[in-house]
Backbone bond lengths (Angstrom), bond angles and torsions (degrees), N, CA, C in turn:
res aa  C-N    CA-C-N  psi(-1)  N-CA   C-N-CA  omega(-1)  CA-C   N-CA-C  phi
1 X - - - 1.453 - - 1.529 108.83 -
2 X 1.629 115.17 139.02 1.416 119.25 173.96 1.332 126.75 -125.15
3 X 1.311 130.59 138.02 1.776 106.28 -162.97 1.479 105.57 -98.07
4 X 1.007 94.14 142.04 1.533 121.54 -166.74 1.575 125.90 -93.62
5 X 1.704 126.50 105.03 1.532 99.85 176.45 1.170 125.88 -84.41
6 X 1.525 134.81 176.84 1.527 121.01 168.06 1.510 106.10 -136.29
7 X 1.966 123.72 78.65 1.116 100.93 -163.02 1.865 106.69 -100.96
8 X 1.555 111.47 136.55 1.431 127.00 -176.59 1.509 118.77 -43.99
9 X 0.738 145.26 161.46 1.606 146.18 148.83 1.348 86.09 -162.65
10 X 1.813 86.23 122.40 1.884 108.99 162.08 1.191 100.95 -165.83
11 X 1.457 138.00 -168.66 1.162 160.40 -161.41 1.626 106.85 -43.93
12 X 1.243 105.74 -53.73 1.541 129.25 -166.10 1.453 110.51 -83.24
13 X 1.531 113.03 5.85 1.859 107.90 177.14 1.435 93.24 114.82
14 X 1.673 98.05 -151.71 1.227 121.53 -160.57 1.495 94.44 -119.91
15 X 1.465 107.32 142.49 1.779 112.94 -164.40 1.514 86.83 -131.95
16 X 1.618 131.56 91.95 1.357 121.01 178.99 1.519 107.61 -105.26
17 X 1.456 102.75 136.27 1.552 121.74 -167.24 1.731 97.07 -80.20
18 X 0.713 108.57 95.30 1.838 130.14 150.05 1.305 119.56 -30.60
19 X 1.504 132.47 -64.32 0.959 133.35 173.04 1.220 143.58 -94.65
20 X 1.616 114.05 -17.59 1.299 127.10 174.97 1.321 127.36 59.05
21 X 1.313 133.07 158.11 1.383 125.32 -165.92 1.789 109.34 -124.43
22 X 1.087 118.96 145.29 1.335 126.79 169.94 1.785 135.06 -74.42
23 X 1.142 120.27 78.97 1.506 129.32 -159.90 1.252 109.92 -108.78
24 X 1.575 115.54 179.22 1.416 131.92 -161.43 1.123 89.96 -89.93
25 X 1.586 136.24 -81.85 1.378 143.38 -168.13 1.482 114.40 -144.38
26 X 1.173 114.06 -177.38 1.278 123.16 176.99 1.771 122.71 -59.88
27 X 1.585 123.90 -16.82 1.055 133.41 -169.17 1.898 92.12 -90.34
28 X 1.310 114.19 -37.34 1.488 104.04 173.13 1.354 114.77 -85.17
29 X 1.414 116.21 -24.77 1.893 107.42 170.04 1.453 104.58 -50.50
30 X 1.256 120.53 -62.18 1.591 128.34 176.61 1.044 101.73 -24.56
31 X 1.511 132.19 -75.66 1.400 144.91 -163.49 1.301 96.58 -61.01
32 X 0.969 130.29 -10.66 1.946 121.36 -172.61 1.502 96.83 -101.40
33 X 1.000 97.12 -42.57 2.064 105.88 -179.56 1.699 108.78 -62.12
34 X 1.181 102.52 -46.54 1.545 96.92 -178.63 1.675 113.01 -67.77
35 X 1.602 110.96 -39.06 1.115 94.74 169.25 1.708 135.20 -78.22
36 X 1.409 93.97 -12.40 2.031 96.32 164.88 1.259 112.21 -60.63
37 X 1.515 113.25 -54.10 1.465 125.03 172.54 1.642 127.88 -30.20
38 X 1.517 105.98 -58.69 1.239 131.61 174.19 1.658 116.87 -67.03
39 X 1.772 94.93 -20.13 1.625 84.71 169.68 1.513 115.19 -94.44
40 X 1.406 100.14 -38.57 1.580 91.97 167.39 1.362 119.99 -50.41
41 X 1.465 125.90 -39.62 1.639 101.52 178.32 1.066 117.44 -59.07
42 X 1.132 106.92 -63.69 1.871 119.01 178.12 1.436 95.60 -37.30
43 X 0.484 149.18 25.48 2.085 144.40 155.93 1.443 104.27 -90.05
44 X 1.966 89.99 -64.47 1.581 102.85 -171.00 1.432 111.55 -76.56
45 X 1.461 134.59 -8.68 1.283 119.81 135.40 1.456 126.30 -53.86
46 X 0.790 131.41 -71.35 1.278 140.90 -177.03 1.749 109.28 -30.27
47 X 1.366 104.85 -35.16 1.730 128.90 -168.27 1.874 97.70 -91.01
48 X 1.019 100.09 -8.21 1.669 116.38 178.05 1.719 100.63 78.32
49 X 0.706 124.86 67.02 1.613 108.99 178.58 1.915 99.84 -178.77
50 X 1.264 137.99 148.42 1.328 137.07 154.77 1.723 127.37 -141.89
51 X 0.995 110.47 121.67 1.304 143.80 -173.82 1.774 103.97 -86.52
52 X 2.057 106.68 89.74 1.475 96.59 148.87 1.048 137.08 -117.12
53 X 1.699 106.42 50.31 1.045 112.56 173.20 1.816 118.89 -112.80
54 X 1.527 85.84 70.46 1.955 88.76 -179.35 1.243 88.90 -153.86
55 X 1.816 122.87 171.63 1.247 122.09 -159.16 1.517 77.26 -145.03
56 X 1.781 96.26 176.99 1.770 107.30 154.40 1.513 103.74 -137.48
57 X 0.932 111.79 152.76 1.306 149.67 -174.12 1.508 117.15 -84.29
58 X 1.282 134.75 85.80 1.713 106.43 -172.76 1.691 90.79 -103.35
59 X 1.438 97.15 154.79 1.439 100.24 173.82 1.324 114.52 -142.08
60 X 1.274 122.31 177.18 1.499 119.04 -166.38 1.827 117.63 -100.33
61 X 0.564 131.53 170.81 1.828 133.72 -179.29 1.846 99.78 -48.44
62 X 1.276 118.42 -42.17 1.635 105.69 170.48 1.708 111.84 -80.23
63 X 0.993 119.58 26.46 1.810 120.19 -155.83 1.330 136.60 15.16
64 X 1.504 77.99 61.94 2.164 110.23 -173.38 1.764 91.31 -85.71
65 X 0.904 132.35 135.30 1.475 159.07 159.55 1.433 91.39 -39.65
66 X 1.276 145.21 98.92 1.156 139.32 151.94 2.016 122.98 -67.17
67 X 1.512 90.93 -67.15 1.604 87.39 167.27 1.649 92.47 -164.48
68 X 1.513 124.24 150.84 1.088 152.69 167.28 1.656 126.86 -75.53
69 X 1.346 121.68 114.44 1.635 108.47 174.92 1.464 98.63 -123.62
70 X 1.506 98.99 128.98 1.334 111.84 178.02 1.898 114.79 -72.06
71 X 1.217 125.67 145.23 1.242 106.48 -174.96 1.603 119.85 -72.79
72 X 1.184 107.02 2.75 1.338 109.76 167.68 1.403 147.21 -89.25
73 X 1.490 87.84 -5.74 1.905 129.13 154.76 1.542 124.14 -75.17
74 X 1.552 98.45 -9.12 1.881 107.47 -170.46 1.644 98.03 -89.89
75 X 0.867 104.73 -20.52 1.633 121.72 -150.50 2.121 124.03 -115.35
76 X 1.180 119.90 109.08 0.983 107.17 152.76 1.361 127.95 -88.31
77 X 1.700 107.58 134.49 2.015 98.16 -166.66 2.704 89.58 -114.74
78 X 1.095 69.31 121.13 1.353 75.66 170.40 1.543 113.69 -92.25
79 X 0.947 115.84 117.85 1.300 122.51 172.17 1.875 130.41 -95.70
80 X 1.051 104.41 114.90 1.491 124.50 -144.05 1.907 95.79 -60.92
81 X 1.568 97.89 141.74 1.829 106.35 -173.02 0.962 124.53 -74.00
């Protein structure tokens, strides 16, 4: 197990994860990132409005930049015919 950060960038600044979480590998950080991601929109849906222009950041136990998902990678947006 390796601990994992997940720090925010969106509209509102920089949202840096403090505590970090304990995971298998990098294929489940992903899966943890997409779902932070996916909850933050669903907020700003809910708030009527969505913002994909913010990313996350995952990083490693020294808070080395592992890999980045933009929030516009969490998301399929269908656009009406």
């Amino acid at each position: 197990m390796a601990r994992y950060f997940f720090d925010l960038h969106n509209g509102s600044g920089l949202t840096r994860d403090e505590e970090g979480r304990e995971l298998e590998d990098n294929d489940e950080a992903r899966r943890e990132a997409l779902v932070g991601i996916r909850s933050v929109l669903g907020a700003e849906v809910a708030n009527g409005s969505i913002d994909l222009d913010g990313r996350m950041e995952v990083l490693n136990e020294n808070r080395e930049i592992l890999f980045t998902i933009p929030f516009s990678d969490a998301v399929a947006v269908n656009q009406p015919k």
